[in-house]
N, C-alpha and C positions, 0 to 999 in steps of 0.2 A: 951349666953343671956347678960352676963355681958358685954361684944363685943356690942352687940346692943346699951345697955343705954350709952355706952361711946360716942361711933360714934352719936347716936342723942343728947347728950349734946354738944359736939363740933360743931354738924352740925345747932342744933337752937345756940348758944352760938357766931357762925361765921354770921351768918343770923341777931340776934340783933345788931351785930358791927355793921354788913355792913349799916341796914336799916339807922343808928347815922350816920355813915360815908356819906351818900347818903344826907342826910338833912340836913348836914353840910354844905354841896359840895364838902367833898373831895375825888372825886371820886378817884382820881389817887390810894390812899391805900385802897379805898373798892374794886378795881379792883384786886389790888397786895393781899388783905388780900381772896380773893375768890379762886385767884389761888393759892396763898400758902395753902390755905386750903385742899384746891384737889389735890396739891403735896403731902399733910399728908396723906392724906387717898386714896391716889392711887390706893392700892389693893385692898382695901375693895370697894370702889364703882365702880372701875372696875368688880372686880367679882359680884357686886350685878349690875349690867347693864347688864352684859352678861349672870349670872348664877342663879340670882335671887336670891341669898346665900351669908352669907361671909365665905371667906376665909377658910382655917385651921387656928390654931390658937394655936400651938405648941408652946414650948420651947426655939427651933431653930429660931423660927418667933419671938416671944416676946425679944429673945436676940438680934437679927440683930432689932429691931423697938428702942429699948432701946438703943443701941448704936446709930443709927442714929440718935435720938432725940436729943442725948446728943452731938452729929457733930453738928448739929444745932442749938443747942444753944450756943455753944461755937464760932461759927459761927457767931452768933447775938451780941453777946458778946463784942469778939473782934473789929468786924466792926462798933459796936457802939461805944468804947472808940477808937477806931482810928477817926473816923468823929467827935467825937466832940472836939477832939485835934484840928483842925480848927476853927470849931464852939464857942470854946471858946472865942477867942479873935476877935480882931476888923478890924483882917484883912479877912473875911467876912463877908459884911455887910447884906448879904439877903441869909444867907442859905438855902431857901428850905424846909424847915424841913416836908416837907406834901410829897413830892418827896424821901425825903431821906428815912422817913420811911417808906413809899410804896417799896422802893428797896428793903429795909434791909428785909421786909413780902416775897416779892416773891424771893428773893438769899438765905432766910434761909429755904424756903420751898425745895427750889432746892439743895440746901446740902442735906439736908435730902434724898429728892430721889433718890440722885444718891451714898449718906453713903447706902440708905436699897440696891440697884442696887450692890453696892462694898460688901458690907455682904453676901449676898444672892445668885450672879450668881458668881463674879469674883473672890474673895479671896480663893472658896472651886475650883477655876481652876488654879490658878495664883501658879509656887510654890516657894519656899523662893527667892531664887535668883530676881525673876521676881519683889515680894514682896517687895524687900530691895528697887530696883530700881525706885517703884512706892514712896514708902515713899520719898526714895532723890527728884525724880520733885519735888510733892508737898512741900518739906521744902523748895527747889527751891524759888517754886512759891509762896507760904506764905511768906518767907523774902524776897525778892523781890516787894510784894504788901505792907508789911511793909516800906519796907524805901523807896517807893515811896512816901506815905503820909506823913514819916516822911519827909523827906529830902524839898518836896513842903514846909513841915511848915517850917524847918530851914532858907531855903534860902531868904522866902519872912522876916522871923524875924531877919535875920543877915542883909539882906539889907536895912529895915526898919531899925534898929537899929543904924547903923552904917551913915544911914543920917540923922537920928535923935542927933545923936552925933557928931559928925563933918560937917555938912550940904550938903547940895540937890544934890551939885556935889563933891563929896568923890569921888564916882567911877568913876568918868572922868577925876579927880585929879590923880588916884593908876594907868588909862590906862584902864580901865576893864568898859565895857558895863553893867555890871551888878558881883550879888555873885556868884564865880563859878564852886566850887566844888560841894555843896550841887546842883547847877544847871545839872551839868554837869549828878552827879548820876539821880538825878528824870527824866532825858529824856534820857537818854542814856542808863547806867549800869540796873534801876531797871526794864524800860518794856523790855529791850534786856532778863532779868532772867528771868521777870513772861513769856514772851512768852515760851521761852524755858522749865520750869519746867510744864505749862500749856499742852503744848503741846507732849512732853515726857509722862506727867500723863495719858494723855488724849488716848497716841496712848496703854499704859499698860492695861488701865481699857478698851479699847472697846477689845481689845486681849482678858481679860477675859470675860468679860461678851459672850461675841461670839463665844466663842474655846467652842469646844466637852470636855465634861468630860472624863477624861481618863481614 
């Protein structure tokens, strides 16, 4: 019963956003905030579409929802203080910000499902060894999406910097088309990482979720 009053607080509670959202015009996040919301509660209105019931509502289930919650927001978290490390400053003039936070609604809702998806089917398949290997992608691929972002902002602020201080043709004075380190990692080293820790993760977690229990 308690299951119920939750699920219909969040489900009018996502339904008032959306209607503000809607009459706003921003649709782009009443879109992202509908489908995150249906990534939250995945199993519960699956099984009340198909079963007319919710779920069980166990131990096991409140500890994998708890953890993935907490993936997700950690998730939101981060990719909010990574975006607005850009955002800050005036080296973008028109961030988006109706765009961005529509992302960040429907990427944090997708953490979440695919954290309960790694709780629930693949971790009680996967065993340590398998485990260890999934954790390295993903560290992979999380620093890798990190110094993407960071490295973008270094580069455009050493280069701004540096012709702010010495003027307009510095870099055509040093030989160099532009800054080229910080350049070099955001297109080269950090997506060559995130693919590969992405993709590594990605081939561990469909292993579990799809292997027979032994």
């Amino acid at each position: 019963m308690r299951v119920k009053r939750v699920l219909l607080g969040i489900f009018i509670t996502a339904l008032l956003v959306t209607i503000i959202l809607v009459s706003i015009r921003a649709y782009y996040v009443a879109v992202a905030l509908v489908a995150g919301v249906l990534l939250f509660g995945h199993r519960e209105f699956w099984s009340l579409l198909t079963r007319r019931r919710l779920p069980p509502f166990d131990e096991r289930v409140r500890g994998n929802i708890d953890k993935s919650i907490r993936n997700g927001f950690i998730f939101f978290a981060l990719a909010l203080a990574f975006l607005m490390l850009p955002f800050s400053t005036i080296l973008i003039s028109e961030p988006g910000t109706v765009h961005v936070l529509g992302g960040l609604l429907l990427s944090g809702g997708a953490v979440y499902l695919l954290s309960y998806l790694f709780y629930e089917r693949a971790e009680p398949r996967l065993n340590e060894k398998w485990l260890k290997m999934l954790r390295m992608f993903l560290l992979v691929g999380g620093v890798s999406a990190g110094s993407f972002i960071i490295s973008v902002f270094l580069h455009n602020a050493i280069y701004g910097l540096f012709i702010q201080w010495f003027g307009a043709d510095f870099w055509d004075r040093v030989g160099m088309p532009d800054e080229p380190v910080f350049f070099f990692i955001s297109v080269f080293i950090a997506p060559l990482g995130f693919a590969v820790g992405i993709t590594g993760g990605l081939v561990i977690f469909l292993k579990g979720v799809f292997s027979r229990v032994s």
